[in-house]
MARBA-3410 file (N, C-alpha, C, O; in Angstrom, 1 decimal):
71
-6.4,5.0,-1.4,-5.5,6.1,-1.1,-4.4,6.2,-2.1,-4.0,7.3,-2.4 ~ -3.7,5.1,-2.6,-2.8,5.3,-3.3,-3.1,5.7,-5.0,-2.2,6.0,-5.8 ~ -4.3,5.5,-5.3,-4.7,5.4,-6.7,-4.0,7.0,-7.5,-3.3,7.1,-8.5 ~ -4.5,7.9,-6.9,-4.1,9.3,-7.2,-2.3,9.3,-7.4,-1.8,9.9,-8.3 ~ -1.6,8.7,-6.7,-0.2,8.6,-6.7,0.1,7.8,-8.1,0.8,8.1,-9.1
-0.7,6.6,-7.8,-0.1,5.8,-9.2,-0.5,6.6,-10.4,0.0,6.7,-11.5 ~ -1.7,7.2,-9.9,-2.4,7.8,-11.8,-1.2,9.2,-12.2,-1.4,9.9,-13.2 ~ 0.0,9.5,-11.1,0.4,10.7,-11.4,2.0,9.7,-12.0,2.7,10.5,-12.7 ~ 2.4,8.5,-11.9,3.6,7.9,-12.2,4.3,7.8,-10.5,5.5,7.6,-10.6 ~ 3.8,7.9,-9.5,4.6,8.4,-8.4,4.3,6.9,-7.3,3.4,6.6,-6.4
5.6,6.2,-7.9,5.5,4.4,-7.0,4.7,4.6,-6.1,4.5,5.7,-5.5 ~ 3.9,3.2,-5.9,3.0,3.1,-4.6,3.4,1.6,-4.6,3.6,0.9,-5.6 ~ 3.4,1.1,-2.8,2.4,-0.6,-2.4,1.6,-0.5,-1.8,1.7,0.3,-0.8 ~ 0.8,-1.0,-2.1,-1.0,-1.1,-1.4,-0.7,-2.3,-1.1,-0.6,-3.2,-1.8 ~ -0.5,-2.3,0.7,-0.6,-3.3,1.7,-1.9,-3.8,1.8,-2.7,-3.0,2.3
-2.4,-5.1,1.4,-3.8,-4.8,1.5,-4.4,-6.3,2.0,-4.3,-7.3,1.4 ~ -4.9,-6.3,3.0,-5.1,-8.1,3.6,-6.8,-8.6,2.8,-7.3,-9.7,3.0 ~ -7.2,-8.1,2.4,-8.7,-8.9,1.5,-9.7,-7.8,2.2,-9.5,-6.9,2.9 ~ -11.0,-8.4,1.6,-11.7,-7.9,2.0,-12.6,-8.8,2.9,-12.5,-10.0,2.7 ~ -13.4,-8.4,3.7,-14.1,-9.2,4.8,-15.4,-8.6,4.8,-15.6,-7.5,4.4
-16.9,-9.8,5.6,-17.7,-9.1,5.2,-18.4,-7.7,6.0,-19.4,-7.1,5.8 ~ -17.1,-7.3,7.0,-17.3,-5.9,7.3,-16.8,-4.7,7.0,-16.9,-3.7,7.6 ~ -16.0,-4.9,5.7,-15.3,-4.1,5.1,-15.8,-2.8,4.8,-16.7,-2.9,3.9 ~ -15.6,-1.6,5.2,-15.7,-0.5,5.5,-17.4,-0.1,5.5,-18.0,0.7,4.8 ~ -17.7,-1.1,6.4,-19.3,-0.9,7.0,-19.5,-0.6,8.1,-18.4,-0.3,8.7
-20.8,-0.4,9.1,-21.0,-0.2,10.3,-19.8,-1.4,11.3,-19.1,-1.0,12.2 ~ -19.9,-2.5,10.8,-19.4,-3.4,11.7,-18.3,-3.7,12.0,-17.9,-4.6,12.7 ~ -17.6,-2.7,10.8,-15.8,-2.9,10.5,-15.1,-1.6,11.9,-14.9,-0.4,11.7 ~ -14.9,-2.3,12.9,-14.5,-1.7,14.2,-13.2,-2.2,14.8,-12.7,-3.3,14.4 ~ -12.7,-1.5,15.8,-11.4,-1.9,16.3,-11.5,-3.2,17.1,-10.7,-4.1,17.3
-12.6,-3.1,17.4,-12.7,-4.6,18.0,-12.2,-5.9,17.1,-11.9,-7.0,17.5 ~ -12.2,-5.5,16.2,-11.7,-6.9,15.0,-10.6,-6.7,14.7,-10.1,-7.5,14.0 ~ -10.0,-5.9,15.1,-8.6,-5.6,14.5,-7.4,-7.0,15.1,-7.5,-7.0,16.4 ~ -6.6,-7.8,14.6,-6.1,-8.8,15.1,-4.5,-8.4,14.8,-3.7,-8.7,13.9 ~ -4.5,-7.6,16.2,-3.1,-6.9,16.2,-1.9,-7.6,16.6,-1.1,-6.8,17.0
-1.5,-8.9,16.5,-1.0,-10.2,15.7,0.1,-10.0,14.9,1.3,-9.8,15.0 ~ -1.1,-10.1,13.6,-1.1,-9.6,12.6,-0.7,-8.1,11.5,-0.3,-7.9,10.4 ~ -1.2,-7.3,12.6,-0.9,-5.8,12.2,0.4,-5.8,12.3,1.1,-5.9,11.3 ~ 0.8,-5.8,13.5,2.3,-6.0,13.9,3.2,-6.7,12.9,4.2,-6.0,12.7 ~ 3.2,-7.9,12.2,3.7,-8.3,11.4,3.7,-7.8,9.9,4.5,-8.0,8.9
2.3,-6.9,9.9,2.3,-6.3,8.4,3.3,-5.0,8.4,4.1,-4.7,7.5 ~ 3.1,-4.3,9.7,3.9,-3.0,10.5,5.4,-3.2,10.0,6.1,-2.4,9.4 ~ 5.9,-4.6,10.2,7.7,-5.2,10.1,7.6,-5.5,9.0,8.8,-5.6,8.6 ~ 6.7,-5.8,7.9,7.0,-6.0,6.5,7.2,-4.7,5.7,8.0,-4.6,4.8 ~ 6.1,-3.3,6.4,5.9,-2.1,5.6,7.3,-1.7,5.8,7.9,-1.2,4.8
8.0,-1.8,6.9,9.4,-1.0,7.9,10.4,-1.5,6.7,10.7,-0.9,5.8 ~ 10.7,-2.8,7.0,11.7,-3.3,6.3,11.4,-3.2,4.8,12.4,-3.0,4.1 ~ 10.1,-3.2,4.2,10.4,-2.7,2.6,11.2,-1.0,2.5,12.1,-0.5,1.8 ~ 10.4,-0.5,3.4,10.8,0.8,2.8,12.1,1.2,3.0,12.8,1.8,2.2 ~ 12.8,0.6,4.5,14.3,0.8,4.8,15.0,0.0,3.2,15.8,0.7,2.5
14.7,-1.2,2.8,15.6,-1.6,2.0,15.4,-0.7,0.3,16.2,-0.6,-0.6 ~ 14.2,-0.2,0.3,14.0,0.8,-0.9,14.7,2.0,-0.5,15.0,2.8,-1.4 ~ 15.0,2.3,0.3,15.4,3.8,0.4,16.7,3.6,0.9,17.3,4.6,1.2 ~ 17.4,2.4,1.2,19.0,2.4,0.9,19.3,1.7,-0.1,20.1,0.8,0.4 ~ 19.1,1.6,-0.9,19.4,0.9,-2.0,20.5,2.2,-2.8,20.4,3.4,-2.7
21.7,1.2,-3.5,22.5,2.0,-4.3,22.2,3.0,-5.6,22.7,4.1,-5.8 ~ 21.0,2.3,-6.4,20.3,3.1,-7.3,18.9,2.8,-7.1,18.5,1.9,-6.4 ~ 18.2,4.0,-7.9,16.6,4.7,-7.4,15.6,3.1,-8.0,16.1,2.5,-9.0 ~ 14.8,2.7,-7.7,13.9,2.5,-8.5,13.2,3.0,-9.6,12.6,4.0,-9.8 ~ 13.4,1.5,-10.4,12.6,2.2,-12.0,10.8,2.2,-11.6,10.0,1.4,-11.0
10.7,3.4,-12.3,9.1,3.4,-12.4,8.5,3.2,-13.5,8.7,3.9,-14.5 ~ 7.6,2.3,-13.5,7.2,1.7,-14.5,6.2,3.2,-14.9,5.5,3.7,-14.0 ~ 6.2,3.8,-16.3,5.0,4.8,-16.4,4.2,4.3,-17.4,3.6,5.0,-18.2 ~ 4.4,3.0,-17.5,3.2,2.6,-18.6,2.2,1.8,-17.5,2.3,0.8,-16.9 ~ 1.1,2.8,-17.6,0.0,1.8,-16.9,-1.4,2.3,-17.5,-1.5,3.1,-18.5
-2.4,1.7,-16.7,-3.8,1.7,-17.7,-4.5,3.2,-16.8,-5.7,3.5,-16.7 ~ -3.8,3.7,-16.4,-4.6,5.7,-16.0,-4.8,6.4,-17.5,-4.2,6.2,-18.5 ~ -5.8,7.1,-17.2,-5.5,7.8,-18.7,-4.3,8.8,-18.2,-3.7,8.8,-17.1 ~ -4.2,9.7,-19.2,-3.6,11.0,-19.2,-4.3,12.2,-18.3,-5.4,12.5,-18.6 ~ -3.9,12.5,-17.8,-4.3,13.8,-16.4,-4.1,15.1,-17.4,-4.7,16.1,-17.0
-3.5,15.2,-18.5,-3.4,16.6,-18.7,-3.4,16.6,-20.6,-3.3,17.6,-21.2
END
């Protein structure tokens, strides 16, 4: 989901825990979800973005990356 954002220059973090072998297959269901864990990724995503978005100055965006050119 985020790829389109980075290929435009426009910051992304891709929270991402691995892949498993039911990763976006029939068997990848809420039943496996180890909400634990979600919960603590939830307080990591909260607290990055509160401390990015009060910060004194903006973050730099890096616009050198390997996307081609869109236009």
């Amino acid at each position: 989901d985020h790829y389109n954002f980075a290929k435009h220059n426009i910051p992304v973090i891709f929270y991402f825990s691995g892949v498993h072998e039911d990763y976006h297959g029939p068997g990848d269901d809420f039943e496996k979800i180890m909400y634990h864990k979600t919960a603590k990724v939830g307080k990591l995503v909260y607290h990055t973005a509160w401390e990015l978005l009060n910060r004194d100055d903006k973050i730099v965006v890096d616009v050198e990356n390997d996307f081609p050119p869109t236009r």
